[in-house]
Structure formats: C-alpha cells, structure tokens
N, C-alpha and C positions, 0 to 999 in steps of 0.2 A: 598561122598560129592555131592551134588545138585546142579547146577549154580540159580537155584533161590530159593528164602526163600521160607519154606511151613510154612504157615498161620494157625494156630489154636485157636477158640477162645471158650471159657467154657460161656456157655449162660447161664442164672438165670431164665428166661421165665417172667423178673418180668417188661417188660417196653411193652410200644405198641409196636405190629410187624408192622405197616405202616409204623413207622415212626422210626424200630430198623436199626441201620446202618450194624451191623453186619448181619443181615438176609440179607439187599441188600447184601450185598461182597460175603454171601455164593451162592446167587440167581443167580450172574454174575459168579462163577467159586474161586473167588477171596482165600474164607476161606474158613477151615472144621467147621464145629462148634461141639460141646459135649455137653453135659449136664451135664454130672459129671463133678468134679473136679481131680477126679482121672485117668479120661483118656485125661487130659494135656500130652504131651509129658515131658519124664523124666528127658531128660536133654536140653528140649529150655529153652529161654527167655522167662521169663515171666515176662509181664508190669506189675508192683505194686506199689501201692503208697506210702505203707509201707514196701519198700525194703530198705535196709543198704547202696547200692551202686547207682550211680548215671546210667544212660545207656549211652555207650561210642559207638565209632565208631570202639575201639577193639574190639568189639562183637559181627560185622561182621562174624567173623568165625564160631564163636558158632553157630549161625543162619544162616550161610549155612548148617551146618552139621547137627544141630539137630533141628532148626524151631523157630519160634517167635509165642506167645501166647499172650492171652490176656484177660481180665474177664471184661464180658458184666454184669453189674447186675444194677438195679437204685441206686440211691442217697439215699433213704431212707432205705434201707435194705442191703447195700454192706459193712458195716462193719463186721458183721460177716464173709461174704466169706473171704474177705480180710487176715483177721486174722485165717483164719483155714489154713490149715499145704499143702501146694499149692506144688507140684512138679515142679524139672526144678532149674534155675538160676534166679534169684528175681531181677528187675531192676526197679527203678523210672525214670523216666522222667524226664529231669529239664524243668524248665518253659518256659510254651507257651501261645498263646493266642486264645480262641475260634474262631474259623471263623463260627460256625455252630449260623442260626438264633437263638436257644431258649438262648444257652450261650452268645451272639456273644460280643467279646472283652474282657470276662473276664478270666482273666487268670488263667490256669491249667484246665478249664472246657470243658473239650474235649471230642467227641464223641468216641467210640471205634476206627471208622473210623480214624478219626485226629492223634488217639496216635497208631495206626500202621502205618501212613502214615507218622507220625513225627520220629520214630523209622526206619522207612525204610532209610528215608533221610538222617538220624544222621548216619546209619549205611553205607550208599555209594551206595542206590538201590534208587538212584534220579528217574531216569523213572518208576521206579514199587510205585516208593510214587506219582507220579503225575499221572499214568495210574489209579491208587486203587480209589485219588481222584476226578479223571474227569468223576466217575459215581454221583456225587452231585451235584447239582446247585451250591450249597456254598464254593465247593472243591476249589477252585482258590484263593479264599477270605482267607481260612487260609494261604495256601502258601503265600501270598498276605503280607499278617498280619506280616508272622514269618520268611519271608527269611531271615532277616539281622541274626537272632537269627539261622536259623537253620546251615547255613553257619558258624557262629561263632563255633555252638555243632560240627557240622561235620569237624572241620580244629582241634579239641582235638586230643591230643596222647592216652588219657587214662581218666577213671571217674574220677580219682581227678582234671581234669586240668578243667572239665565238669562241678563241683561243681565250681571251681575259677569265671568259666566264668560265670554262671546264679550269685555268689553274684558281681559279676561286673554289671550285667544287673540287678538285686533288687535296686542295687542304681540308677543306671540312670534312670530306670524306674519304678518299683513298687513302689520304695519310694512318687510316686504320686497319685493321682486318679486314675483309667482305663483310662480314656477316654485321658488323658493329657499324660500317657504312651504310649499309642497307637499310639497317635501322635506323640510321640517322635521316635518311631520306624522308621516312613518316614524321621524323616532328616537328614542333613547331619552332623550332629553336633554326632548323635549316632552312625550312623553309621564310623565314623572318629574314636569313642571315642571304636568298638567291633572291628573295622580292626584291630588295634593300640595297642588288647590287648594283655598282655603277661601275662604268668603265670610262676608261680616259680618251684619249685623240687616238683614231682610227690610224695602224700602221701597215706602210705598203705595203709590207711582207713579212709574213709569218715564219719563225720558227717548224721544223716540217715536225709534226704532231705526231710519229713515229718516236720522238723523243720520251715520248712519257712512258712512265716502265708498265705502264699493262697495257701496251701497245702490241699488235702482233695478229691478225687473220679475222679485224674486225668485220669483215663480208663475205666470209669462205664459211661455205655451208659443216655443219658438227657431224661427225662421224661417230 
C-alpha cells in the first residue's frame, strides 16, 4: 500500500494541449498519463460517468492500494471511450459545479483537473486535492463553488448515502437555474439545509447516477 494516491489518466489526444489540464498535472510531476485504454491500471478507480455506483469516501482504500484514474478525451467524441470495456473499479461523481472559465458554474462540467481533485477530497486527500488545484488560476474558485457540497460527499459512510445526498442537493439546488443554484450554495439557509442532513439504511445498489439531467462528460477534459 502507498501513503499517497498514484494518479493515472488515459488521454484521447483529442483537445488542445495549452489548455489540456491533464498535460499540466503530468508537466508538474502530478499524473502518469497513457494513451491506451488498456494500460489503465487494473484494479484503480476509475472516474466515469457512466458508472453504476456513485464515488464514496469508502474508496479511499482502493486508491491507496491500486490508484485513481481518469479519461481525458472532449465532449464531442467521449462517448465511445466511455462505453468501451474500461479496466479497474467504474465510479461516477455526484454533482459539482465548474470552477474552470469555459464551463464556469455549470454543473457536472469539470475539467479532468476538477474531477480528480473532487475525488481526492471526497476520498479524505484534502491537501493533495488543493496542492493538485493550486497549479490553476481558477483552482480556488471550484473549491470556492463546492465546499459546502464537497464536505457534505466527504462526511458519507458509503455510495448509497452519496446518491441520498446529491438528490437532496438536486432539490435545493439544481431544481433552479445555474446561476440561482450557485447562489444558493453561499447561504446560510443551504448550508443549514446539507449540515442537518441525514440519510437512511444504506442500499445495495444504486440507481446508475447518469440518470440525473445534468448528467453527461463529468471527466472529459473542455475544449
């Protein structure tokens, strides 16, 4: 076992490299990157948004032991990858909200950066998700955006308590516009409404979290 997560991410070559987040991370030491999909490691994490299971803070361990992955590819061409036959442990994200300029505020639209540095968090590597971020100008702004949320992900027992808590936060906040979401995120009224929440008996299997309508290339790097 490793005291820190090792980083792997499957690149598609399909977005500019100025402005590929994952090229910075490997630049600073941060990720490996691949090019296949087949030399993912075999049994990490790997962020998808078409996973069955939501990504908990139990899986922390997994990702000491065998690593956290991730698939860079654009918007326009990541459904394939997606859906081809991906190595490792398959985990979705639940909802966050863009910090990065081209998406910024909407939600699930996260740079490769953002959804390893939201996955770090969730999993209890708070300084390795804000060390990872403070090589972006705009890194501070998602943390900024998603504390109350990411705190809420990261106090779960388990993915299904993970699923309770983002359809608690669909309602108080996606059920709006963006913009009036976002806003809701700073007060103290939601904040009062994610402390306060609780969740019931832990169930075997989650609903696949592609269901929620701003569902769609929460780990594919913005073009």
């Amino acid at each position: 076992m490793f005291d820190q997560p090792r980083i792997t991410v499957y690149h598609a070559s399909q977005c500019d490299p100025k402005r590929c987040t994952a090229l910075k991370l490997r630049a600073h030491g941060f990720v490996r990157i691949v090019q296949k999909i087949r030399y993912l490691p075999k049994r990490a994490i790997v962020l998808n948004p078409l996973a069955e299971f939501a990504f908990a803070p139990s899986d922390r361990e997994r990702i000491l032991n065998h690593g956290l992955a991730a698939l860079d590819c654009s918007w326009n061409h990541c459904e394939k990858i997606l859906h081809s036959h991906v190595k490792g442990t398959a985990r979705c994200l639940p909802v966050l909200f863009a910090g990065n300029p081209v998406n910024f505020a909407k939600p699930t639209r996260l740079t490769t950066a953002e959804a390893l540095a939201a996955a770090l968090y969730i999993a209890g590597f708070k300084s390795e998700a804000i060390e990872l971020l403070s090589l972006f100008t705009w890194g501070h702004t998602f943390l900024e955006l998603n504390s109350k949320l990411l705190e809420a992900y990261s106090n779960a027992s388990n993915s299904a308590e993970v699923v309770q808590i983002q359809n608690r936060i669909n309602n108080l906040i996606l059920g709006s516009e963006t913009k009036k979401g976002v806003d809701m995120l700073k007060t103290n009224s939601t904040a009062t409404s994610l402390n306060n929440l609780h969740v019931g008996p832990s169930m075997e299997k989650q609903l696949p979290l592609s269901e929620h309508p701003y569902y769609y290339g929460v780990y594919v790097a913005t073009k």
